[in-house]
C-alpha positions as CSV (number, residue, x, y, z in Angstrom):
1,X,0.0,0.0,0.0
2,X,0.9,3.8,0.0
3,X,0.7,5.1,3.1
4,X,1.2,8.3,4.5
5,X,2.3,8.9,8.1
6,X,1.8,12.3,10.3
7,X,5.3,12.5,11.7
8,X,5.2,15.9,13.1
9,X,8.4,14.8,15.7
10,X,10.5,12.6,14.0
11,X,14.4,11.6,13.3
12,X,16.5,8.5,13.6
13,X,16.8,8.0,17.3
14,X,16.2,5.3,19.9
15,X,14.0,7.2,22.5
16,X,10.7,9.5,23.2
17,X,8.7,10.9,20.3
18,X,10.8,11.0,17.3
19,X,12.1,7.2,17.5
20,X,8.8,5.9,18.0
21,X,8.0,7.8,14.8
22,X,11.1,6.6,13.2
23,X,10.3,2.7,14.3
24,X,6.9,2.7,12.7
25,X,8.4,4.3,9.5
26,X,10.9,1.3,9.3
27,X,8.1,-1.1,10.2
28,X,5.6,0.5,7.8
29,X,8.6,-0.2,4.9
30,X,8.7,-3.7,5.3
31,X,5.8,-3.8,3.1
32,X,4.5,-0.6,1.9
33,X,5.6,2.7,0.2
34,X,5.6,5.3,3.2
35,X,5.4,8.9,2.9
36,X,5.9,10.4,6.1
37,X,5.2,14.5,7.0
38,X,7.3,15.8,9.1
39,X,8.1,19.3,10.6
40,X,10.6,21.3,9.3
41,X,11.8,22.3,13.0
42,X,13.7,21.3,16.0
43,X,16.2,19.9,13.7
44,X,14.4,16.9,12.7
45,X,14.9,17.9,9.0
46,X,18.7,18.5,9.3
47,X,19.0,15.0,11.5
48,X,16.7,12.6,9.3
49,X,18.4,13.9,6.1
50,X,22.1,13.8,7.6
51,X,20.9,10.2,8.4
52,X,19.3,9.3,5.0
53,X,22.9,10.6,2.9
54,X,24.2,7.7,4.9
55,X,21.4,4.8,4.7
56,X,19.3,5.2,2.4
57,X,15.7,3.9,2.3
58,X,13.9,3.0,-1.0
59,X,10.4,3.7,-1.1
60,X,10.6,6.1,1.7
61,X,9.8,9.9,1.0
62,X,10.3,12.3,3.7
63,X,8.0,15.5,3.3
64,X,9.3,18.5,5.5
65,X,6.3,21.3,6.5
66,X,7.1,24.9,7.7
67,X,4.6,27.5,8.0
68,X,5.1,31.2,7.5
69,X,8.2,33.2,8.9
70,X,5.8,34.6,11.3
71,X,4.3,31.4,12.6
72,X,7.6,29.8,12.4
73,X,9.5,31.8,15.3
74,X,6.9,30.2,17.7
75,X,8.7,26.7,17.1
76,X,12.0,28.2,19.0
77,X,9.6,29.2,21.8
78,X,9.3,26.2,24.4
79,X,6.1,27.9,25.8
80,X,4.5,28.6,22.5
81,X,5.7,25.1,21.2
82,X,1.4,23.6,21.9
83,X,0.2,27.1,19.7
84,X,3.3,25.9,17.1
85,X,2.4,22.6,17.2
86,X,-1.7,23.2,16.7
87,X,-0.9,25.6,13.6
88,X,1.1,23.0,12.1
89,X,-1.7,20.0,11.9
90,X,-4.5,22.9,10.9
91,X,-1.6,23.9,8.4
92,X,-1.5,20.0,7.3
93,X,-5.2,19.8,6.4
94,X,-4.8,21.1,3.1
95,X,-1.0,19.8,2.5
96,X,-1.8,16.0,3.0
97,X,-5.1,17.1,0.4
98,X,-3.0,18.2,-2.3
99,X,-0.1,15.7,-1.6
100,X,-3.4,12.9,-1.4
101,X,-4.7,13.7,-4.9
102,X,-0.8,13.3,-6.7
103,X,-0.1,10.1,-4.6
104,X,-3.6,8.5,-3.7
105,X,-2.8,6.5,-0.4
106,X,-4.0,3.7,1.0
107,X,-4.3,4.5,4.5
108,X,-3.3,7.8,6.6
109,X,-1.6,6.9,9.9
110,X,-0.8,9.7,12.8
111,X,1.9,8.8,15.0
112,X,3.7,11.9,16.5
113,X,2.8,13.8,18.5
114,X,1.6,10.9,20.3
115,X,-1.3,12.6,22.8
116,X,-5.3,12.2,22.6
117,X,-6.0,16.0,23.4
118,X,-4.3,17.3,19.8
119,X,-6.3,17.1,16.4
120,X,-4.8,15.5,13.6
121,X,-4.2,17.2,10.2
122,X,-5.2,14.1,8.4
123,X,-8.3,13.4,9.8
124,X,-9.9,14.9,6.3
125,X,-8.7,12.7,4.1
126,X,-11.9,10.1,4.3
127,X,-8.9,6.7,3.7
128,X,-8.5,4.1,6.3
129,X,-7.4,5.9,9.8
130,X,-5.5,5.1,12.8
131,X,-5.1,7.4,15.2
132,X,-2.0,6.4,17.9
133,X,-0.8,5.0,20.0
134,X,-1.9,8.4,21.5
135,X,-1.9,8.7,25.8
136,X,-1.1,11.9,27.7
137,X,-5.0,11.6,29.3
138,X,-3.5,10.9,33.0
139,X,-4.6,13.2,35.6
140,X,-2.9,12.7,39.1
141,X,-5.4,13.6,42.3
142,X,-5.5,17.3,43.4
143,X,-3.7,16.3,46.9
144,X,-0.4,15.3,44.6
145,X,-0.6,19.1,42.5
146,X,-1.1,21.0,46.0
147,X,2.0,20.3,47.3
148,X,3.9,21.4,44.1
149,X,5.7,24.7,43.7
150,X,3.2,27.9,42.8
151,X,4.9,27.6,39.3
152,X,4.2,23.5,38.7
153,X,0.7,23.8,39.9
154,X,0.3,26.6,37.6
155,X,1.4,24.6,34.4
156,X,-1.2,21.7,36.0
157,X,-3.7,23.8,35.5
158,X,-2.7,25.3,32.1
159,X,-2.5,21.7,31.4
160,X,-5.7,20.6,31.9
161,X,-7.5,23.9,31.0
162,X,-5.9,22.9,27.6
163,X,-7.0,19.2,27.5
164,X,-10.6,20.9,28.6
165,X,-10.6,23.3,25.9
166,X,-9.2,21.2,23.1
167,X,-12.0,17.7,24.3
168,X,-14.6,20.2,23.4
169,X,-13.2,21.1,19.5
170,X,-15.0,20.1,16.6
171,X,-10.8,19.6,15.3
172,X,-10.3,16.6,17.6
173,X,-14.0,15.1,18.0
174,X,-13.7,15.0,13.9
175,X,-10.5,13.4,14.3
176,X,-11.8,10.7,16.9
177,X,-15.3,10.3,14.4
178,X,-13.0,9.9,11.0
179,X,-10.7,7.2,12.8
180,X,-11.5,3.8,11.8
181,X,-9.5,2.6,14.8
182,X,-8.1,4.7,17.5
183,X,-5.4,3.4,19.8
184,X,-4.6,4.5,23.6
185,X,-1.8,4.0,25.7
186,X,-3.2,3.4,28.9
187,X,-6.7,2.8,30.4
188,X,-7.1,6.9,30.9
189,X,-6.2,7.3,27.2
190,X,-8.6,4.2,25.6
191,X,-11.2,5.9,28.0
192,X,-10.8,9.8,26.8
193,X,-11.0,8.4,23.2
194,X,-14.5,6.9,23.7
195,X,-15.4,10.2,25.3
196,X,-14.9,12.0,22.3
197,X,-16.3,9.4,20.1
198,X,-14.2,6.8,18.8
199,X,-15.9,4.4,17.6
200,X,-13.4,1.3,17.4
201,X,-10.7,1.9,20.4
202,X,-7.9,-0.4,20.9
203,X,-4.8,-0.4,23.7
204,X,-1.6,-0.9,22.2
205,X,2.2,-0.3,24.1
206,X,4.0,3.2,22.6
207,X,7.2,1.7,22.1
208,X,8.5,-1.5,22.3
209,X,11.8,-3.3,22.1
210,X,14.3,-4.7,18.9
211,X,16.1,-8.1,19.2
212,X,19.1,-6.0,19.6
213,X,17.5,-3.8,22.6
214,X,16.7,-6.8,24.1
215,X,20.0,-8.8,23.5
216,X,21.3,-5.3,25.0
217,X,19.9,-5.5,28.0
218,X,20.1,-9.1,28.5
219,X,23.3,-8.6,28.6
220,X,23.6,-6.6,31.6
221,X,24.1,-8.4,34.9
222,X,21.6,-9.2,37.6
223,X,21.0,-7.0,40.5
224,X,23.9,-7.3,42.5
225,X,24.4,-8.2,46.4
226,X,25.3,-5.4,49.0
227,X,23.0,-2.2,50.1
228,X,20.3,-1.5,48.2
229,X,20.7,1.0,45.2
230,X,17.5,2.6,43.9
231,X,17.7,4.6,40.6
232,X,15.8,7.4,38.7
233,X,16.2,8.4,35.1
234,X,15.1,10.9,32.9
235,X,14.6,14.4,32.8
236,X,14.6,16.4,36.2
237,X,10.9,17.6,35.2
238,X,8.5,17.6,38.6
239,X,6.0,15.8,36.6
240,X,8.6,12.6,37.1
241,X,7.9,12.7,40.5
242,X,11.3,12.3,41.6
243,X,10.6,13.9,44.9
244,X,8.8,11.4,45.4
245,X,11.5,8.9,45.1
246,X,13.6,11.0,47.5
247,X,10.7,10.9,49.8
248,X,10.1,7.2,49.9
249,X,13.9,6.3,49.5
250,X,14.6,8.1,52.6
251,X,11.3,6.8,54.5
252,X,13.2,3.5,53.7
253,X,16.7,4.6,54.4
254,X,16.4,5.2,58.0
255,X,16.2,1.0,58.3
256,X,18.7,0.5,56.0
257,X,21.7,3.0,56.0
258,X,24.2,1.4,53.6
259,X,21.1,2.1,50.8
260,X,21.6,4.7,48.1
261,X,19.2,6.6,45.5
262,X,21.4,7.3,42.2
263,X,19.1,10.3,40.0
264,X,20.9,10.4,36.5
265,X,20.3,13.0,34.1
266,X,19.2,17.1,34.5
267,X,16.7,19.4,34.0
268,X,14.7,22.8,35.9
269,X,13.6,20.7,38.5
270,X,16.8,19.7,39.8
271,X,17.3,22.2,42.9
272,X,14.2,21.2,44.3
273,X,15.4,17.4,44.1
274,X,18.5,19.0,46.0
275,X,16.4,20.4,48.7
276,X,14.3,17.4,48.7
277,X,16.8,15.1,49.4
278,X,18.9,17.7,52.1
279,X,15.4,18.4,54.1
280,X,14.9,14.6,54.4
281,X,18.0,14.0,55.8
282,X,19.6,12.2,52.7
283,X,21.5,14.4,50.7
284,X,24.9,12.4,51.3
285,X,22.8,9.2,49.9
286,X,20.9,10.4,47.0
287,X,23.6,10.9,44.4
288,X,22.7,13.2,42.0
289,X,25.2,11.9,38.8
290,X,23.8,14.3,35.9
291,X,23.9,13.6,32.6
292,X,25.7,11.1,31.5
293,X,28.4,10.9,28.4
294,X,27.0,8.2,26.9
295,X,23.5,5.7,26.7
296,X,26.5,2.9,27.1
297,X,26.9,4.9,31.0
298,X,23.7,5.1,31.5
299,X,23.3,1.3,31.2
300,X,26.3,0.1,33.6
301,X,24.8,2.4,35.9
302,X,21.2,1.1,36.0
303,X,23.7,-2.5,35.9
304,X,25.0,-1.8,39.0
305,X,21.3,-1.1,40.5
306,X,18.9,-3.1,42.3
307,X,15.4,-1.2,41.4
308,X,14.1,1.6,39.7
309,X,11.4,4.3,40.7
310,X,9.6,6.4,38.4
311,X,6.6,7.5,40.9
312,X,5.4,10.3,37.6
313,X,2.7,12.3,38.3
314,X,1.6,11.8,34.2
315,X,3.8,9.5,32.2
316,X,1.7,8.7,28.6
317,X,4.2,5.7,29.0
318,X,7.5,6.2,30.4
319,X,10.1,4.0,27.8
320,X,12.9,4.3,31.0
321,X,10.6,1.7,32.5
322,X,10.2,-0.8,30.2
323,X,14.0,-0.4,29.3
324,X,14.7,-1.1,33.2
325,X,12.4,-4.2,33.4
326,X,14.1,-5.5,30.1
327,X,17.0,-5.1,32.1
328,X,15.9,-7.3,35.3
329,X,14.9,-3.8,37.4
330,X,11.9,-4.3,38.6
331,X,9.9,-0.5,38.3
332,X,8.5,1.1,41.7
333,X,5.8,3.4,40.1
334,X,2.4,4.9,41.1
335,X,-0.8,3.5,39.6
336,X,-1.3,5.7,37.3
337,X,-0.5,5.6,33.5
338,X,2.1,4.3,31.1
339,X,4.2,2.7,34.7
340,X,1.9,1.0,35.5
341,X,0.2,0.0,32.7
342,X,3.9,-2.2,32.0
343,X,3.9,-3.7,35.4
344,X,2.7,-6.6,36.7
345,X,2.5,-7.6,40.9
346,X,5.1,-10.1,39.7
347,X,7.6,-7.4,38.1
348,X,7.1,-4.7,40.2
349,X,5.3,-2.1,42.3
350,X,2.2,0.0,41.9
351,X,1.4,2.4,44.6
352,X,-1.9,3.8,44.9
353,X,-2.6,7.2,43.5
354,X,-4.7,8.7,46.4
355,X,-2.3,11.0,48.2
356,X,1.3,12.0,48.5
357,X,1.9,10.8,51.5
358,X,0.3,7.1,51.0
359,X,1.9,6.8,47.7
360,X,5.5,7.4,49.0
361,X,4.5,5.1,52.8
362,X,3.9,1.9,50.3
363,X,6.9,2.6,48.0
364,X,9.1,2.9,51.2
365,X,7.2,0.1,52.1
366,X,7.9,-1.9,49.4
367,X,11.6,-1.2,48.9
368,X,12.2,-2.6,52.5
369,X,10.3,-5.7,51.4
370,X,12.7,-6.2,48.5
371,X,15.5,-5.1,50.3
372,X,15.3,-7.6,53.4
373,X,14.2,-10.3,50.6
374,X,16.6,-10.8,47.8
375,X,14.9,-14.3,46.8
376,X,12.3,-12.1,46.0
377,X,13.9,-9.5,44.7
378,X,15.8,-12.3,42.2
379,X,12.9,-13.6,41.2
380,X,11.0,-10.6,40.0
381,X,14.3,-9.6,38.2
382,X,13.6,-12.9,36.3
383,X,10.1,-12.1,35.7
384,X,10.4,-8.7,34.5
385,X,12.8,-9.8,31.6
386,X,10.1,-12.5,30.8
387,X,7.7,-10.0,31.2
388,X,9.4,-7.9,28.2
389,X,10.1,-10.3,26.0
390,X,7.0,-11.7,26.2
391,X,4.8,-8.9,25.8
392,X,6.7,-5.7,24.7
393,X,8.4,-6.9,21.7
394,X,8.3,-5.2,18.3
395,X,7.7,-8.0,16.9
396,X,4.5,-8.5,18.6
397,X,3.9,-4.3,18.3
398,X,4.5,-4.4,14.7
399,X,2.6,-7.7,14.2
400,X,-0.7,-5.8,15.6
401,X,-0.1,-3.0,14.0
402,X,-0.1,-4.4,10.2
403,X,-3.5,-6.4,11.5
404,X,-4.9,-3.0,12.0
405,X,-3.8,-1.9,8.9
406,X,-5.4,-4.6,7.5
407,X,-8.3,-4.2,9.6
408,X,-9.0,-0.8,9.1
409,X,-8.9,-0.9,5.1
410,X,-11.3,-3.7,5.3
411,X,-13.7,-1.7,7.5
412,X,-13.4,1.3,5.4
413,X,-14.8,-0.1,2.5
414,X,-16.9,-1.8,4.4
């Protein structure tokens, strides 16, 4: 078939939004002729053609957008990058139209940016439409936002004044009516796409693993003996609710005081991890070890680790986790979106989203159970690679992917 894929973030990389839109470009060519729209910002022109120079792909034809000059400068703006990003799909409605009636595709697939409360610029087309994986509909309990900084809260509540505004668009309920199948994330996400009328919703993982991811991370040893070592990764963003890591770590720490908390990479949040960790009492156990030089560093760290927490506040999926579980970690989350939608009791723990100070009580809770138990703590190391390779393969992704491709041609001309 000739399919065309809404790519707004996209390059050759192994993480976040653009490589999961570069994955299902490179899936999508195993059998088809892809055209992919991406935008002409943020680099991902300069990086996917630098890239394509040096590998090239037949039957693949990259289509860079831009808007105006005027329009343009928002996409340097990190605040104004939403407005950017909304101007681009309404922009893409009448590209794909034109670029539609000199190709005549098959099926339209949006991919990037992958969240439920954003309208898609190919939702006019009338082809076969799938719409996702698509999450970001998590909402953690007013108790969590409260004790946030003035400035955190205050991006909450741009956050879900947006979401509100953008649920009640005729742009996104026509993009939920013209899919023939929408996919979610999570639970939250499948359920916000029925709201808006969906009427074929499916759940499907945002990312999944390679042979050679797995092989990777197979290859990394099992969690070691001595004092516990707890781990964090990713952006120092408050919405990754390390804090609450700190919190629980050092609820755990006072019964264990060999135990350390390792927080790798940076990000605007950081000083307030700092006085996190020096106002529990911690500060000489939670190492803070920035960004790394390498993702080769960042693995013989999380090697050298016995868990890892990732207690976000709204994670549309979290990839760090599913990368630690392939890696024998089991994942210390709250149970609330992507986290916990990879976990299983078996391969890790889900505390319950009702209030700060329960959620980090049961993850304190639980890494003493682990800690004083390391027969336990072996065995869900086993599970959780099992766990992975079982179920979070992109093999298996890709495999239900080209059924729905299948599936949503047939209901369209049904």
């Amino acid at each position: 078939m000739k399919i065309l894929l809404s790519a707004y973030s996209c390059y050759p990389c192994q993480t976040s939004e653009p490589g999961n839109a570069w994955r299902a470009i490179n899936e999508a060519l195993r059998e088809h002729e892809v055209w992919a729209v991406i935008a002409d910002a943020h680099r991902y022109r300069a990086l996917t053609e630098s890239w394509l120079a040096k590998n090239p792909l037949p039957n693949f034809h990259p289509v860079f957008i831009r808007l105006d000059p005027g329009r343009q400068r928002l996409a340097a703006l990190p605040a104004a990058n939403p407005v950017y990003y909304h101007l681009w799909q309404q922009h893409l409605c009448g590209v794909v139209r034109q670029l539609h009636q000199r190709v005549n595709f098959d099926l339209v697939h949006h991919v990037t940016y992958g969240r439920y409360w954003s309208p898609s610029g190919v939702r006019g087309l009338k082809l076969p439409f799938i719409w996702g994986p698509v999450g970001a509909a998590e909402t953690p309990p007013r108790s969590f936002i409260r004790e946030l900084p003035w400035g955190c809260r205050l991006i909450e509540a741009a956050r879900d004044t947006a979401r509100q505004i953008c649920e009640r668009t005729a742009a996104l309920r026509d993009t939920a009516r013209a899919a023939t199948i929408a996919i979610g994330v999570t639970r939250e996400s499948c359920e916000a796409l029925q709201r808006l009328g969906a009427r074929r919703v499916e759940r499907l993982p945002q990312m999944a693993l390679t042979d050679n991811d797995l092989a990777q991370f197979a290859a990394l040893p099992n969690p070691p003996a001595g004092p516990l070592r707890a781990i964090c990764i990713g952006r120092h963003v408050y919405w990754k609710g390390f804090y609450l890591a700190i919190r629980a770590f050092a609820e755990f720490a006072r019964s264990s005081p060999e135990a350390e908390l390792w927080i790798i990479n940076d990000g605007p949040f950081r000083r307030e991890l700092v006085k996190t960790a020096a106002g529990a009492g911690v500060d000489g156990r939670v190492k803070f070890l920035g960004t790394l030089p390498a993702y080769s560093d960042v693995l013989a760290r999380l090697g050298q680790t016995h868990v890892l927490l990732h207690p976000a506040l709204h994670e549309g999926f979290g990839n760090v986790c599913l990368e630690a579980l392939a890696a024998g970690r089991p994942v210390g989350c709250l149970d609330i979106g992507g986290p916990a939608s990879q976990i299983t009791p078996q391969t890790g723990f889900a505390a319950p989203a009702t209030h700060p100070a329960e959620a980090v009580a049961a993850l304190a809770s639980w890494l003493a159970r682990i800690d004083r138990d390391r027969p336990l703590l072996a065995t869900m190391s086993v599970a959780a690679r099992a766990h992975v390779q079982k179920n979070f393969t992109m093999r298996r992704t890709n495999e239900q992917m080209r059924t729905f491709y299948r599936e949503a041609v047939e209901e369209h001309r049904a």
